[in-house]
Rosetta silent file (secondary structure, phi, psi, omega in degrees, C-alpha in Angstrom):
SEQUENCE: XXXXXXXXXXXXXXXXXXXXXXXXXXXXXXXXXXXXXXXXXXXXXXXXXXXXXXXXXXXXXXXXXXXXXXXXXXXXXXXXXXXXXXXXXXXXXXXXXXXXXXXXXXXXXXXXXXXXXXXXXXXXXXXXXXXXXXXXXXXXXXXXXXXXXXXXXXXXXXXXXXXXXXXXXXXXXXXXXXXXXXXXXXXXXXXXXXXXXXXXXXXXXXXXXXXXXXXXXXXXXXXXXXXXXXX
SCORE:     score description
SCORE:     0.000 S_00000001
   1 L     0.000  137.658  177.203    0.000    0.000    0.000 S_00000001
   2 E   -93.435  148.439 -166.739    1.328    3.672   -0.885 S_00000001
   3 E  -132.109   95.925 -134.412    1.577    6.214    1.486 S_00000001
   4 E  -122.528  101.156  164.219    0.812    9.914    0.205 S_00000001
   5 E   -71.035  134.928  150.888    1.403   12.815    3.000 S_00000001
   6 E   -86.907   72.688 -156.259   -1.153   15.751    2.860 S_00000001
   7 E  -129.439  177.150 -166.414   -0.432   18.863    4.618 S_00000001
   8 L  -169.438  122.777  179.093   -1.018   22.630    4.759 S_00000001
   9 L    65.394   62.730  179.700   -0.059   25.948    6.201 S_00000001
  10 L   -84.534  -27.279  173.246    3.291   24.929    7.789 S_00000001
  11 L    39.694   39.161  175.740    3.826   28.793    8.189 S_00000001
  12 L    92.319   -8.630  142.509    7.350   28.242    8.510 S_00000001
  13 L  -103.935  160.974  160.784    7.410   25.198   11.077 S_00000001
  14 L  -156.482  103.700 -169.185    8.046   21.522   10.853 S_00000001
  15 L   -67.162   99.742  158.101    7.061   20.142   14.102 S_00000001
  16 H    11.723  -46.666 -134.498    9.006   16.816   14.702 S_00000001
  17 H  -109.381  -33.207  169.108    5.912   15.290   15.254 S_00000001
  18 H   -75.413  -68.076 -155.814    4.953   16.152   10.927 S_00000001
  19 H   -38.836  -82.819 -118.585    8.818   14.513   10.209 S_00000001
  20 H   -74.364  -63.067 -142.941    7.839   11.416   12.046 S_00000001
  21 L   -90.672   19.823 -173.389    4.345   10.984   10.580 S_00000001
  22 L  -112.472  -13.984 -165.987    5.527   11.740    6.944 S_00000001
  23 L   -58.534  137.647  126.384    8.172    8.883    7.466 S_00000001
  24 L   107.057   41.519  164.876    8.340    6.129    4.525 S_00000001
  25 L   -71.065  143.135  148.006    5.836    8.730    2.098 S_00000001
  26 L  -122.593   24.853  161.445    6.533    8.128   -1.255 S_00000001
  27 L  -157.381  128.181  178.503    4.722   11.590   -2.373 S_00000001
  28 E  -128.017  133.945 -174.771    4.070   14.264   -0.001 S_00000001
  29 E  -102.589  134.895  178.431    1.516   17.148   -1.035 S_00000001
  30 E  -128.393  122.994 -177.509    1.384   20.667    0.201 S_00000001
  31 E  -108.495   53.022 -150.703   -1.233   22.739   -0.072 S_00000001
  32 L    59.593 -172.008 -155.322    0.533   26.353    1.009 S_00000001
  33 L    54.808   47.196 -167.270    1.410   28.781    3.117 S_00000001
  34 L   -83.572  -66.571  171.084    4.855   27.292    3.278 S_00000001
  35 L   103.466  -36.164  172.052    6.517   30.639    4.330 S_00000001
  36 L  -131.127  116.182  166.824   10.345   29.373    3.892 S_00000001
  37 H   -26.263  -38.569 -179.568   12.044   27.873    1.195 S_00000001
  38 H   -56.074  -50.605 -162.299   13.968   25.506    4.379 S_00000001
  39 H   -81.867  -24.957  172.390   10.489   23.633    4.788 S_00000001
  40 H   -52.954  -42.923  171.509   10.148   22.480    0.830 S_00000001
  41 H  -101.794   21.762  131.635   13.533   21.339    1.142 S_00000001
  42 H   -85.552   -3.112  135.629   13.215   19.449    3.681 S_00000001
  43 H   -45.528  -41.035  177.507   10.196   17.880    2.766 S_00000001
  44 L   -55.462  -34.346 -151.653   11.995   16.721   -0.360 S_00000001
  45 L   -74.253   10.106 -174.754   14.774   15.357    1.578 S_00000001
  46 L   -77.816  -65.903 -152.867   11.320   13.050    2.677 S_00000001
  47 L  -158.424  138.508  134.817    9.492   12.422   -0.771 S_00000001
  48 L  -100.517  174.690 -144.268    8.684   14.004   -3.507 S_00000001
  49 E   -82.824  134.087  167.085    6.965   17.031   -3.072 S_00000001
  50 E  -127.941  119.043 -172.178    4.152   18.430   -4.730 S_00000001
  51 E  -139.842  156.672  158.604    3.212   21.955   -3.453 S_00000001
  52 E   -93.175  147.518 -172.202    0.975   25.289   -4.275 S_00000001
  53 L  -127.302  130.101 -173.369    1.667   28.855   -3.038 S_00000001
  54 L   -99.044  167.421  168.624   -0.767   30.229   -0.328 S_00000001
  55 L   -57.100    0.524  145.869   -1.412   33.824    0.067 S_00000001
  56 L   -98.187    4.082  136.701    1.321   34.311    2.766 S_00000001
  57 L   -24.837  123.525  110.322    4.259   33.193   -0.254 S_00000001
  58 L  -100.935 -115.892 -176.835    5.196   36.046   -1.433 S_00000001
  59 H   -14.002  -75.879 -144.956    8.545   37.218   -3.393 S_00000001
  60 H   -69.766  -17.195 -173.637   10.386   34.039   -2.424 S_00000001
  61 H  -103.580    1.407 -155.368    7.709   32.142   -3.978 S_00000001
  62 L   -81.548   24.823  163.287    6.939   33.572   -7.075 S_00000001
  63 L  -127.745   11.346  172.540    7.721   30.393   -9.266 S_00000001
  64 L   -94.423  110.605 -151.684    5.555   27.965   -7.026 S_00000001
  65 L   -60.517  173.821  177.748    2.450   27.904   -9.095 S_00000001
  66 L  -110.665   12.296  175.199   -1.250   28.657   -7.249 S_00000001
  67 L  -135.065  135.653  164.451   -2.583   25.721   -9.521 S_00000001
  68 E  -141.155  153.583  178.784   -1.601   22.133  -10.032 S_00000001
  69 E  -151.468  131.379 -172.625   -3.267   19.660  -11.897 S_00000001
  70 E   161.015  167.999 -175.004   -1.730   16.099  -12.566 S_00000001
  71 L  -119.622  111.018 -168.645   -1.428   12.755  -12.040 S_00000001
  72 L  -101.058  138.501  176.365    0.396   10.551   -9.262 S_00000001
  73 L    40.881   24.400  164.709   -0.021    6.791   -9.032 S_00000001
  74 L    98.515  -10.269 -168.609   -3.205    6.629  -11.152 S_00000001
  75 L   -97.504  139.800  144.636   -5.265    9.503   -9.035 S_00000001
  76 L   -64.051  156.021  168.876   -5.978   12.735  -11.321 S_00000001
  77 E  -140.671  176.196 -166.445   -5.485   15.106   -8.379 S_00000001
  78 E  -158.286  120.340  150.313   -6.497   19.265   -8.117 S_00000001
  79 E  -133.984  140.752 -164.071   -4.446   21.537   -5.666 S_00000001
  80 L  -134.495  160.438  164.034   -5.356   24.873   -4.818 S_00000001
  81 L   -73.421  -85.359 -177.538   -4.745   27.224   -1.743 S_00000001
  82 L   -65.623  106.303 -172.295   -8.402   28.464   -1.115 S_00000001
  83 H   -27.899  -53.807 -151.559  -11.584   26.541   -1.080 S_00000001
  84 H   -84.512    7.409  178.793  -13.338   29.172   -3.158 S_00000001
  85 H  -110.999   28.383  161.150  -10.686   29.170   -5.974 S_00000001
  86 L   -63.010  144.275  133.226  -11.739   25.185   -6.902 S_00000001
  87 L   -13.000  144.339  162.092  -13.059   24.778  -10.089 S_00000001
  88 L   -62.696  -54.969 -164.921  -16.973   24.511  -10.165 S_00000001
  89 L  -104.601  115.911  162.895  -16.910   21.041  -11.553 S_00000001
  90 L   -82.652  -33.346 -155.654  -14.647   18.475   -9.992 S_00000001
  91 L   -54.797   14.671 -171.206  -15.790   15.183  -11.470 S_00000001
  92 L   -78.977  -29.353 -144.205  -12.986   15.074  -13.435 S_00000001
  93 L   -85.643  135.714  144.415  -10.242   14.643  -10.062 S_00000001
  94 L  -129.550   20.179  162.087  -10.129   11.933   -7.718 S_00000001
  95 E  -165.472  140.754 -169.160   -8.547   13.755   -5.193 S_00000001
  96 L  -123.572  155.415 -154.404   -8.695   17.359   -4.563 S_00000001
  97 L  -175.686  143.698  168.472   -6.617   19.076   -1.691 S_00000001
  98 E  -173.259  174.633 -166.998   -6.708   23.039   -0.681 S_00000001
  99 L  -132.466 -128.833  174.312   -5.635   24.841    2.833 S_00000001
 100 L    57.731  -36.116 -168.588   -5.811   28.071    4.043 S_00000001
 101 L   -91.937    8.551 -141.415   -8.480   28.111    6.695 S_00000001
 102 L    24.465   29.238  174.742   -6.623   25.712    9.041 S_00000001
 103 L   -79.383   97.847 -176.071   -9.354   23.816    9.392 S_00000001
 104 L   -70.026  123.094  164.541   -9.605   19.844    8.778 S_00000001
 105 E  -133.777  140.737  131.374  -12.343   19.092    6.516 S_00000001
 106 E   -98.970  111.369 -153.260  -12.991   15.862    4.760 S_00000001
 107 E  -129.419  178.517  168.195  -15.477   15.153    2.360 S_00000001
 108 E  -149.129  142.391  178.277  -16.404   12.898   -1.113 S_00000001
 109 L  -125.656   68.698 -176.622  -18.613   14.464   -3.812 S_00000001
 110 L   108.408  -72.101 -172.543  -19.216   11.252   -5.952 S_00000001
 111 L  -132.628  -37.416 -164.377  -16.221   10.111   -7.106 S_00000001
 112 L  -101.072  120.909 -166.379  -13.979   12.847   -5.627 S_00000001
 113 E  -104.990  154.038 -177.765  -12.434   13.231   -2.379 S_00000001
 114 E  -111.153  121.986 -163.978  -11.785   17.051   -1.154 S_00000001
 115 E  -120.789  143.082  158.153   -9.418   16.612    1.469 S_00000001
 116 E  -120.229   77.399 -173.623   -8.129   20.099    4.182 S_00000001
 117 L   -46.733  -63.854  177.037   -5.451   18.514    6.125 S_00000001
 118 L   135.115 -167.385  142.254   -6.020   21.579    8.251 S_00000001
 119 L   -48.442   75.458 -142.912   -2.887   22.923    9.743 S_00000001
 120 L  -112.421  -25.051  159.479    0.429   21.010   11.038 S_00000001
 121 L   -40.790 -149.938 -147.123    2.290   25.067   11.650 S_00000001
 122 L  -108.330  173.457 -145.435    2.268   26.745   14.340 S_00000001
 123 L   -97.293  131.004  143.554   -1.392   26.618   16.091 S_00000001
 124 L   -56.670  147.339  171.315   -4.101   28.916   16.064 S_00000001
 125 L   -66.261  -76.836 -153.379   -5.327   28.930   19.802 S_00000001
 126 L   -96.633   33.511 -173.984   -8.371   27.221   19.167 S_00000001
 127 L  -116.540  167.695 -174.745   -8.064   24.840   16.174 S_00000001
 128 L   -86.022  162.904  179.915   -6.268   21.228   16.276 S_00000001
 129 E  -128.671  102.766 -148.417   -3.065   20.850   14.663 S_00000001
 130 E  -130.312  170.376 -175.718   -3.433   18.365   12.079 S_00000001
 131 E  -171.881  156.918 -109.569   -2.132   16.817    8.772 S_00000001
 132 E  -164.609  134.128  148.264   -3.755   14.037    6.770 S_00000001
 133 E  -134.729  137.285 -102.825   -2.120   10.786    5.196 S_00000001
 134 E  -140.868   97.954  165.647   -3.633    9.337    1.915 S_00000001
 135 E  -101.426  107.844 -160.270   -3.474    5.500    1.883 S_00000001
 136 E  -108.392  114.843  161.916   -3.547    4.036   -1.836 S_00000001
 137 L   -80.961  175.794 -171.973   -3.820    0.374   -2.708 S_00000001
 138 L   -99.242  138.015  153.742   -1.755   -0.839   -5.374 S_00000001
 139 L   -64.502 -174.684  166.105   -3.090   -2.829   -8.309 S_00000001
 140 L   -36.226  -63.128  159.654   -1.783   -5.955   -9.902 S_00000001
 141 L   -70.505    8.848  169.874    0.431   -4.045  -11.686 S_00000001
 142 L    72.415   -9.495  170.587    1.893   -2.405   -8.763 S_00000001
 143 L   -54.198  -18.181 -152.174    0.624    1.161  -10.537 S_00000001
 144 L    17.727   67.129  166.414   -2.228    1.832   -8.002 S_00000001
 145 L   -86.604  143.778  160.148   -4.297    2.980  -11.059 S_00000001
 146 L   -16.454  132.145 -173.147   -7.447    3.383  -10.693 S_00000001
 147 L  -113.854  177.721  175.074  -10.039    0.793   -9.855 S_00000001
 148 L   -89.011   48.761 -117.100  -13.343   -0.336  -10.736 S_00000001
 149 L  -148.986  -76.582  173.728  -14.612    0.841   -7.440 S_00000001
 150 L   103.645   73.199 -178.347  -14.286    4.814   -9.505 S_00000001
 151 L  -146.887    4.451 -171.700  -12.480    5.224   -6.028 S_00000001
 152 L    41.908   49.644 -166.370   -9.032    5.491   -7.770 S_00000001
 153 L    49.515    3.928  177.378   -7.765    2.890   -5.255 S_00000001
 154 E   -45.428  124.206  157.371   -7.715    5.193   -2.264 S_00000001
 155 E   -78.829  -47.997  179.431   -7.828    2.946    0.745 S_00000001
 156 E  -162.255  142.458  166.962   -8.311    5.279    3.524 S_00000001
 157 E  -116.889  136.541 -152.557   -7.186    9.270    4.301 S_00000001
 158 E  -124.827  116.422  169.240   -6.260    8.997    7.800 S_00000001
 159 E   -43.451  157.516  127.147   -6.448   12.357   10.029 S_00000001
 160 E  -119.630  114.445  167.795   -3.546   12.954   12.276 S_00000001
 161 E  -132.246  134.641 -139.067   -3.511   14.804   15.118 S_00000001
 162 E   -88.325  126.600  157.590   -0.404   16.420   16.779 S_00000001
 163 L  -102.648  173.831 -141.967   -0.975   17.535   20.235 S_00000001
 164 L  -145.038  158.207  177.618   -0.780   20.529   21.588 S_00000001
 165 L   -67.856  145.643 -142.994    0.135   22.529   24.754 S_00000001
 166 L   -86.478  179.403 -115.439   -2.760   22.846   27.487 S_00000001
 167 L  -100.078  152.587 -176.519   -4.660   26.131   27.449 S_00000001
 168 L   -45.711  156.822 -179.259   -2.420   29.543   28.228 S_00000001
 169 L   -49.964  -51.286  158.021   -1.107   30.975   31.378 S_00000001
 170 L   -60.811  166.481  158.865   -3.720   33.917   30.806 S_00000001
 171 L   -93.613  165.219  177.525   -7.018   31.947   30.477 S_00000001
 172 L   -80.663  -31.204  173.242   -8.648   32.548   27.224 S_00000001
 173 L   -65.569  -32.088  175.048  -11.526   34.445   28.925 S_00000001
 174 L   -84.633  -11.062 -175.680   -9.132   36.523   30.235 S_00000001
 175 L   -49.343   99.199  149.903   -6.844   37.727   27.171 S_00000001
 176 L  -117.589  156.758 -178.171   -7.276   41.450   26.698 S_00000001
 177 H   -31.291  -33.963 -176.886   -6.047   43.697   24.133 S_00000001
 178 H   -50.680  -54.563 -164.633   -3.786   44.864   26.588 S_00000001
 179 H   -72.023  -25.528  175.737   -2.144   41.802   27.127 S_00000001
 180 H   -47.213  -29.117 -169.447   -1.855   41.280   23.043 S_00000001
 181 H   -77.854  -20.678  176.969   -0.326   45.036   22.768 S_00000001
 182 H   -94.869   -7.085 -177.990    2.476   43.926   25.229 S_00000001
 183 H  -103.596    1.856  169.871    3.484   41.054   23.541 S_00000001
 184 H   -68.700  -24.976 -154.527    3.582   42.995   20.337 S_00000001
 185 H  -107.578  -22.474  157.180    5.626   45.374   21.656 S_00000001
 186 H   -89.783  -32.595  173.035    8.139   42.775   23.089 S_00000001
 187 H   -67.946  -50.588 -158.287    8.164   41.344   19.383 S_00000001
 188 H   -45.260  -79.421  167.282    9.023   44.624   18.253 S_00000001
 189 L   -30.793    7.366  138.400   12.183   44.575   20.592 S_00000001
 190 L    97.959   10.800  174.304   13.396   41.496   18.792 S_00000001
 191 L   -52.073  143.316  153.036   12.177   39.442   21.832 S_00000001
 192 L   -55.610  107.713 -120.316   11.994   35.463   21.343 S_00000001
 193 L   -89.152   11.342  157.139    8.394   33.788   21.433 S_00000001
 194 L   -89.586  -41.173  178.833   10.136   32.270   24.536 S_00000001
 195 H   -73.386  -49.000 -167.772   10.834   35.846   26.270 S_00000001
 196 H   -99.786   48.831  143.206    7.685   37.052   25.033 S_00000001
 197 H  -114.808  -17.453  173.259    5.312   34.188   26.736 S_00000001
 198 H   -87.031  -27.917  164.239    7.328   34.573   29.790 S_00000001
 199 L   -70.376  -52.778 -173.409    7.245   38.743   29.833 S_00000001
 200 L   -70.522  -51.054 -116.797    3.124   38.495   28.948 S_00000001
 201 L    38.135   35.297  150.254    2.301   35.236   31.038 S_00000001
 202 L   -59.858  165.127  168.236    0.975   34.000   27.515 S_00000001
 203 L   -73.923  127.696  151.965    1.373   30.171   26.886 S_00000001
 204 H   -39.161  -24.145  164.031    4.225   29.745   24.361 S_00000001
 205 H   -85.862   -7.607  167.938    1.969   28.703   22.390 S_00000001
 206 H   -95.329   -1.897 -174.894   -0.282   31.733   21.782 S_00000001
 207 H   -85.998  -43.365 -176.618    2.857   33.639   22.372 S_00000001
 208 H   -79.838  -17.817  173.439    3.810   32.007   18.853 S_00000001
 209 H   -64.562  -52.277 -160.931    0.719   32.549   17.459 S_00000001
 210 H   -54.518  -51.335 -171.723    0.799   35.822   18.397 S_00000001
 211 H   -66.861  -40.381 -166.790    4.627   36.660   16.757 S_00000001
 212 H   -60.969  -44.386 -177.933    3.609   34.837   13.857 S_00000001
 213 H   -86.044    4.368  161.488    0.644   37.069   12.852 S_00000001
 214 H  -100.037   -0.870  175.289    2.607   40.171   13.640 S_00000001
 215 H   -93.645  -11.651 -167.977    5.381   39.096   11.496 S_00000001
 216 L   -97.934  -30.002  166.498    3.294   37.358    8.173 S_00000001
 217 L   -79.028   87.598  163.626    0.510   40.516    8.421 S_00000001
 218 L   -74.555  163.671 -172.010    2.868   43.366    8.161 S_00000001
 219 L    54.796   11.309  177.719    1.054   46.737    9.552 S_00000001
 220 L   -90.188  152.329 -162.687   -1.717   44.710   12.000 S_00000001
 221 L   -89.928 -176.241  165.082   -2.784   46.066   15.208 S_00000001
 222 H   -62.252  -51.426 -172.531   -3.444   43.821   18.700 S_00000001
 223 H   -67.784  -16.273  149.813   -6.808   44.164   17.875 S_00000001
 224 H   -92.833  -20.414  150.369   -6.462   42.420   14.573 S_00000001
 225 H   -32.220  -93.554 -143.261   -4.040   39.751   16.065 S_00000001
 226 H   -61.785  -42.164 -168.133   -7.205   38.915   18.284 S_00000001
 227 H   -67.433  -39.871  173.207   -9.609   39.051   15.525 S_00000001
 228 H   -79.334   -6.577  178.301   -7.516   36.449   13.184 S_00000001
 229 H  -112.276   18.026  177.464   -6.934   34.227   15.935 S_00000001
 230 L    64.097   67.922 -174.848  -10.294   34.483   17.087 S_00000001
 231 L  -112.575    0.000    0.000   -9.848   35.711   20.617 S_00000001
């Protein structure tokens, strides 16, 4: 059986915990929001890589296409960053793949599965931190072409999810702007997302959340920090 990683919106991490469950891929898929050239090529050193450029790419990215359409092991596949820039009509694809909201969704519309691995970067506070892997039997011919099943031999896409640190130092009810404006202001000063969860009494992990969306959002305020990470 072939083993196909799915992931999305790495933002510039690769958790340990994505190495290990990508181990013994023989294609790994990305559906953006990569942020650094370092995580494609170390995905590579994995599998290879098939990736899309999300709407935090920029410059560095500008020859990683926003479309892909082809065929691995017998599946037609479709990858896109944004749900809303699929095609209307899928039935040609048997496997479809897009990112952005960091959100796991899995679904099948006929023939076609629409897969969101969801996020495996660095965590929103209140979403899962997840990444997807795409189990294909093989045919006869060892191709795992398509069967007559119109299921393109997909055995199973298997969720994975990475855990995460328990809930911040601050309570979530308690987060005010205030404390987001101090840890921005500790970013500014070139602090580490270790100094600035230990200066706020954020969790490191909302501390990184925090750093992340004041460095990939240039010009946002605390109060849009809290609005994208839904606080």
């Amino acid at each position: 059986m072939k083993k196909i990683g799915l992931l999305s919106d790495t933002h510039g991490l690769l958790r340990p915990e994505t190495l290990q469950a990508l181990e013994g891929c023989e294609a790994i898929l990305h559906g953006g929001d990569i942020n650094r050239q370092e995580i494609l090529d170390r995905l590579r050193e994995i599998a290879p890589l098939y990736v899309v450029r999300g709407n935090n790419d920029k410059e560095w990215a500008a020859e990683i296409p926003c479309f892909l359409d082809f065929t691995l092991f017998g599946l037609h596949i479709y990858m896109t960053h944004k749900k809303k820039d699929l095609p209307k009509d899928l039935t040609a694809y048997d496997l479809v793949l897009y990112g952005h909201s960091h959100k796991y969704e899995q679904t099948i519309q006929g023939r076609t599965f629409l897969i969101n691995p969801g996020s495996c970067g660095p965590r929103r506070f209140h979403q899962e931190i997840t990444l997807a892997i795409l189990w294909l039997r093989e045919q006869e011919d060892g191709s795992g072409a398509a069967d007559t099943e119109g299921s393109a031999g997909i055995d199973r896409i298997e969720k994975i999810l990475i855990p995460h640190e328990g809930t911040a130092h601050v309570t979530l009810d308690k987060i005010q702007r205030r404390d987001i404006e101090l840890a921005v202001r500790e970013i500014q000063k070139g602090r580490s997302v270790g100094q600035v969860a230990a200066r706020t009494g954020l969790s490191r992990d909302l501390a990184e959340q925090v750093c992340r969306m004041y460095l990939t959002h240039p010009g946002v305020d605390a109060e849009g920090i809290m609005t994208k990470l839904g606080l």
